[in-house]
C-alpha positions as CSV (number, residue, x, y, z in Angstrom):
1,X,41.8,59.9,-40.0
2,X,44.4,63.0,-39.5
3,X,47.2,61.8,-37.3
4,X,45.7,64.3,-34.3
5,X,42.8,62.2,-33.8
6,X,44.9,58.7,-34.0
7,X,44.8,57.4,-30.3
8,X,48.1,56.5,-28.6
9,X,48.6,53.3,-27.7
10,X,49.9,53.3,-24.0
11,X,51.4,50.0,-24.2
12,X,54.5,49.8,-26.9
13,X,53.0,47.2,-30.0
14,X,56.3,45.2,-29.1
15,X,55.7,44.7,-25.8
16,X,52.2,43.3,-26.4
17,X,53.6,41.3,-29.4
18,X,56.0,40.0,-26.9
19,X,53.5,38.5,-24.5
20,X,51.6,36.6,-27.3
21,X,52.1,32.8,-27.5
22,X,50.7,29.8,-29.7
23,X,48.7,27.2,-27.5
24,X,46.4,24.9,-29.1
25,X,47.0,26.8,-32.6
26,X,46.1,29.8,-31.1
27,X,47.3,33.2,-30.1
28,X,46.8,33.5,-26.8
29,X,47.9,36.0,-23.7
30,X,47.8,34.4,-20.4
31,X,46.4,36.2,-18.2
32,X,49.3,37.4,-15.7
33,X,50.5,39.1,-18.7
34,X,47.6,41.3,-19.4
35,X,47.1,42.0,-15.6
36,X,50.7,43.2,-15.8
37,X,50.1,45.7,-18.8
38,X,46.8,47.0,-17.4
39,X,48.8,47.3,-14.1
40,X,46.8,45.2,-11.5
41,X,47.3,42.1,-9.9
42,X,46.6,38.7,-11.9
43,X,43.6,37.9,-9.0
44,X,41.9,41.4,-9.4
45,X,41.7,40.7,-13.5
46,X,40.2,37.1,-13.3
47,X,37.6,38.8,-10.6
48,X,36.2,41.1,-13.3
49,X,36.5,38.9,-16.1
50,X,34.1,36.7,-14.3
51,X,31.6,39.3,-12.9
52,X,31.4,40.1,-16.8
53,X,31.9,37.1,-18.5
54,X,28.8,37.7,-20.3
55,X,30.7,40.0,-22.3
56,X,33.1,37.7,-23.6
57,X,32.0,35.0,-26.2
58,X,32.1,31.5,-24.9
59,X,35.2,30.8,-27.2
60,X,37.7,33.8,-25.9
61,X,39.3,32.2,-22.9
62,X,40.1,28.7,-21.8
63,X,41.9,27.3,-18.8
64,X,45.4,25.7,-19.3
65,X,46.1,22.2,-18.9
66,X,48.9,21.2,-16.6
67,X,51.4,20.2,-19.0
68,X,50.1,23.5,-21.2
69,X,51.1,25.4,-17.7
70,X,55.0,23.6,-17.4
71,X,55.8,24.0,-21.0
């Protein structure tokens, strides 16, 4: 693919790599995070993930613990 048809990324890949953490031996983005790159608010993202959450396979998202949440 000719660098003219490449798409942009609008987020920088350092930024993103930034946001990623290990929990449970897995990279993970929580979701505040990704609300804040797509620009909206955390509550707004968790609405549509669950009005779709067919599209997501059971194993892409889990809820933190509270210790997970305090570490």
């Amino acid at each position: 693919m000719s660098e003219n048809n490449k798409e942009k990324s609008l987020v920088p890949d350092d930024l993103i790599a930034s946001r990623i953490l290990f929990i449970r031996d897995q990279k993970v983005m929580i979701d505040s995070d990704i609300a804040e790159l797509y620009g909206v608010e955390t509550k707004r993202l968790n609405e549509q993930v669950k009005r779709n959450s067919s599209r997501f396979p059971s194993n892409f998202m889990f809820e933190l613990t509270k210790e997970e949440k305090h570490r």
